[in-house]
C-alpha positions in Angstrom: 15.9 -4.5 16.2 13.3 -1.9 16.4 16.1 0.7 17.3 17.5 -0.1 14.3 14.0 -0.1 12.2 13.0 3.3 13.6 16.3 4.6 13.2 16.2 4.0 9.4 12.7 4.9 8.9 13.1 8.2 10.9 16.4 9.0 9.3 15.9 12.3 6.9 17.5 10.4 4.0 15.1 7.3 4.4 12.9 8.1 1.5 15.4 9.5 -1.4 16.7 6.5 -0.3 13.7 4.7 -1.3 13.4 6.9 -4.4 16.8 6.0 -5.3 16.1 2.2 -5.4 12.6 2.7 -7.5 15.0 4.2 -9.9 17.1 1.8 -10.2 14.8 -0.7 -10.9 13.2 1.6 -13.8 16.8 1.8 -15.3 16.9 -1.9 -15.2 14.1 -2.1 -17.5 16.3 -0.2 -20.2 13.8 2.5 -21.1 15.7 4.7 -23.3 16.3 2.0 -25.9 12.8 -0.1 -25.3 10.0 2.3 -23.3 7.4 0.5 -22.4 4.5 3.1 -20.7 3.4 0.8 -18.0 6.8 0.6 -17.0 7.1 4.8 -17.4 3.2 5.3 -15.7 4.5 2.6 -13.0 7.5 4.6 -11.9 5.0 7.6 -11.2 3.0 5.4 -9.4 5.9 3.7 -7.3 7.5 8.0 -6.9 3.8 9.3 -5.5 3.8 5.3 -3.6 6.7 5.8 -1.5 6.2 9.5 -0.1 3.0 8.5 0.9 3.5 5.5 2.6 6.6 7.2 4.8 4.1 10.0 5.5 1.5 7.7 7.2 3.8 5.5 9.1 4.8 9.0 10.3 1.4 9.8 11.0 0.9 12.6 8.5 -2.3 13.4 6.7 -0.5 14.8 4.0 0.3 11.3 3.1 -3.4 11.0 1.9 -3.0 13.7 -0.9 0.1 12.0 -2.3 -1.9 8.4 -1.9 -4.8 9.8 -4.5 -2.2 10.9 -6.7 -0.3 7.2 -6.5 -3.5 5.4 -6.4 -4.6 7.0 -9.9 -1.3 5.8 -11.4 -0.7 2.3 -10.1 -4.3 1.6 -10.8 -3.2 2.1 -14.5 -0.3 0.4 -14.8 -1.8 -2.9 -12.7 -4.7 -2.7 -16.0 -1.6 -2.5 -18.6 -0.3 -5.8 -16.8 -3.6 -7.8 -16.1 -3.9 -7.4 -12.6 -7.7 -6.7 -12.1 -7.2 -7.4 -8.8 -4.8 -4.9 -7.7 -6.1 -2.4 -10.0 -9.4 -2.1 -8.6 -8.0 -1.8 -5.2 -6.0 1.3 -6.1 -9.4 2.3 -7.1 -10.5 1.9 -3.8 -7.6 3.3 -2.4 -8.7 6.7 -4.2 -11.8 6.9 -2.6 -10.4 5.7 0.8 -7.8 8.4 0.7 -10.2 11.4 0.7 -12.2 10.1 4.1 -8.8 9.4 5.4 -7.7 13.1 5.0 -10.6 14.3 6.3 -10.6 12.0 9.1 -7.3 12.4 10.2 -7.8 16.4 10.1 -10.2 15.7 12.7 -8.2 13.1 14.8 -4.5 14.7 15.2 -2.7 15.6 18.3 -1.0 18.8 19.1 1.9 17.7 16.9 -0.2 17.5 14.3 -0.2 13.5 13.8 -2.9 11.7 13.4 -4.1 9.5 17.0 -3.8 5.6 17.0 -6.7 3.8 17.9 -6.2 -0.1 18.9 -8.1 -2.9 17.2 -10.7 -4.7 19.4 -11.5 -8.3 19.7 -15.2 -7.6 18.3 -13.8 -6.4 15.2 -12.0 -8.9 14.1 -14.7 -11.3 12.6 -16.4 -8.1 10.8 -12.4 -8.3 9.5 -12.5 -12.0 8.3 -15.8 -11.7 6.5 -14.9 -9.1 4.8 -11.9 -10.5 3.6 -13.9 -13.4 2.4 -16.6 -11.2 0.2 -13.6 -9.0 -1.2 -11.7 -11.9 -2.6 -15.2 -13.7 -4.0 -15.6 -10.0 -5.5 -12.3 -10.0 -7.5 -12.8 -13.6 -8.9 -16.3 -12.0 -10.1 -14.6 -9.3 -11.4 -12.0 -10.9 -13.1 -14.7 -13.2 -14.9 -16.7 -10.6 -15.7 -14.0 -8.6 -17.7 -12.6 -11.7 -19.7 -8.9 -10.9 -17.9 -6.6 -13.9 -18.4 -5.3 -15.0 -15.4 -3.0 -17.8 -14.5 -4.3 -20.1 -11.4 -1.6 -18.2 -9.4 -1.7 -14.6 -10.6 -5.8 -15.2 -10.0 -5.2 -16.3 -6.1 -2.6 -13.7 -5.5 -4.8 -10.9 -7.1 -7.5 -12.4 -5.0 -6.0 -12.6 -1.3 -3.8 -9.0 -2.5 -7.8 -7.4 -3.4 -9.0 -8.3 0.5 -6.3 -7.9 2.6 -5.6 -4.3 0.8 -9.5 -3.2 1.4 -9.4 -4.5 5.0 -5.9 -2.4 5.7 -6.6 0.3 3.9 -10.1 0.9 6.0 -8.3 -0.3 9.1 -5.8 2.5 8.1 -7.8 5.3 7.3 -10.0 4.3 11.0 -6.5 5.2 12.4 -6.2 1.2 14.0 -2.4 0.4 14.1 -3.5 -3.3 13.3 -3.2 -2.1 9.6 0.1 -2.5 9.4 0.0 -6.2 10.3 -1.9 -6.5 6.8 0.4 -4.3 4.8 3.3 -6.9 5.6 1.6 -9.8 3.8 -0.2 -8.0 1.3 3.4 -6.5 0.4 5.0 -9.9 0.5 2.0 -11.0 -2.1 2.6 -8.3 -4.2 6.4 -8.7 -4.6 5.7 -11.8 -5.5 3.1 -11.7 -8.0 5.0 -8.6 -9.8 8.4 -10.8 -10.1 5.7 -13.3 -11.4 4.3 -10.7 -13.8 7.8 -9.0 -14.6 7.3 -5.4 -13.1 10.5 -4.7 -11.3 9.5 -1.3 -10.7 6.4 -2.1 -8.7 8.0 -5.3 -7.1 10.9 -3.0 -5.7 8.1 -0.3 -5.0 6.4 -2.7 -2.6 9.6 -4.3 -1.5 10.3 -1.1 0.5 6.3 -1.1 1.3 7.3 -4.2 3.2 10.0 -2.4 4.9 7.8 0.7 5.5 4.5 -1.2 6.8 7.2 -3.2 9.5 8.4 0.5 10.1 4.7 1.5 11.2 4.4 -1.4 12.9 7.3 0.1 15.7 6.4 3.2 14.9 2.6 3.3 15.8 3.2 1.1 18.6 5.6 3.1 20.3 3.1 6.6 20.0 -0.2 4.4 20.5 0.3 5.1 24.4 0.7 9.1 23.7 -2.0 8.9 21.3 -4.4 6.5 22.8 -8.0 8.0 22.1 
């Protein structure tokens, strides 16, 4: 099985692929006879998504350019829809993205990709706390904006909020663990896009899903060639 997964995520057609299936799902939302902008600025978003979520599970700091440019748009199109949660984490993502591409400039091999570190047992509870405060901080946030939530959208927002800030700075520290998070955050976020009726983003992160179990095997097979 992870033959196969590596196979497909290291095969040169593997994101217009992905690009290919993002489309789709725009198309699906008719936009030539209703356009809808959140559907138009999520397609940017999901476009600027996917190449920079193949270029990190490959390792490559140019992933962390693309990843501003996606962050900027998703974090727009997750305000159109009421997602406070997610919107302020592609926020965070912005900010994240510029220490990540300075410090994978400093951390890459002589193939130019970026070293994997391995995640300790110490850091785990620093992990759990602050998975705790982040979701605390989005019901805070939420309240404080007057968003209208459901009881559902509001726990999905809040569990997608601090597992996204956790991976993201597990990400951008180079630990492989990171990816472990992207799978359920990406599971979360299919789900609370079907929820919300945003195709585009649900199929977006429907390939996240794929991608984060791709740099799962993909990490883990370098980590030994890469180990700091």
């Amino acid at each position: 099985m992870i033959r196969l997964i590596l196979f497909i995520g290291r095969n040169k057609f593997y994101p217009y692929i992905c690009l290919f299936l993002v489309m789709l799902a725009f198309l699906y939302t008719n936009p030539l006879e209703t356009f809808d902008k959140r559907y138009a600025i999520s397609l940017i978003g999901a476009i600027c998504g996917l190449l920079c979520v193949v270029l990190l599970a490959k390792r490559k700091n140019s992933g962390n350019i693309v990843g501003m440019m996606a962050a900027s748009a998703e974090s727009t199109a997750n305000v159109l829809g009421n997602n406070i949660g997610v919107a302020s984490l592609s926020v965070f993502y912005f900010i994240s993205h510029i220490y990540g591409l300075v410090n994978w400039r400093k951390n890459q091999n002589n193939n130019k990709v970026v070293k994997v570190r391995q995640l300790k047992e110490n850091h785990f509870l620093a992990t759990l706390v602050f998975l705790i405060l982040a979701t605390f901080f989005n019901i805070y946030l939420t309240e404080q904006l007057n968003v209208s939530n459901t009881s559902y959208q509001l726990i999905a927002n809040c569990f997608i909020f601090g597992l996204g800030i956790i991976a993201q700075l597990l990400l951008m520290m180079r630990f492989s663990f990171n990816w472990y998070l992207w799978i359920i955050l990406n599971v979360l976020t299919v789900a609370l896009n079907i929820y919300t009726n945003n195709p585009v983003i649900a199929t977006q992160y429907l390939i996240y899903l794929f991608n984060a179990i791709y740099g799962v095997c993909e990490w883990k097979v370098d980590s030994k060639q890469t180990k700091d």
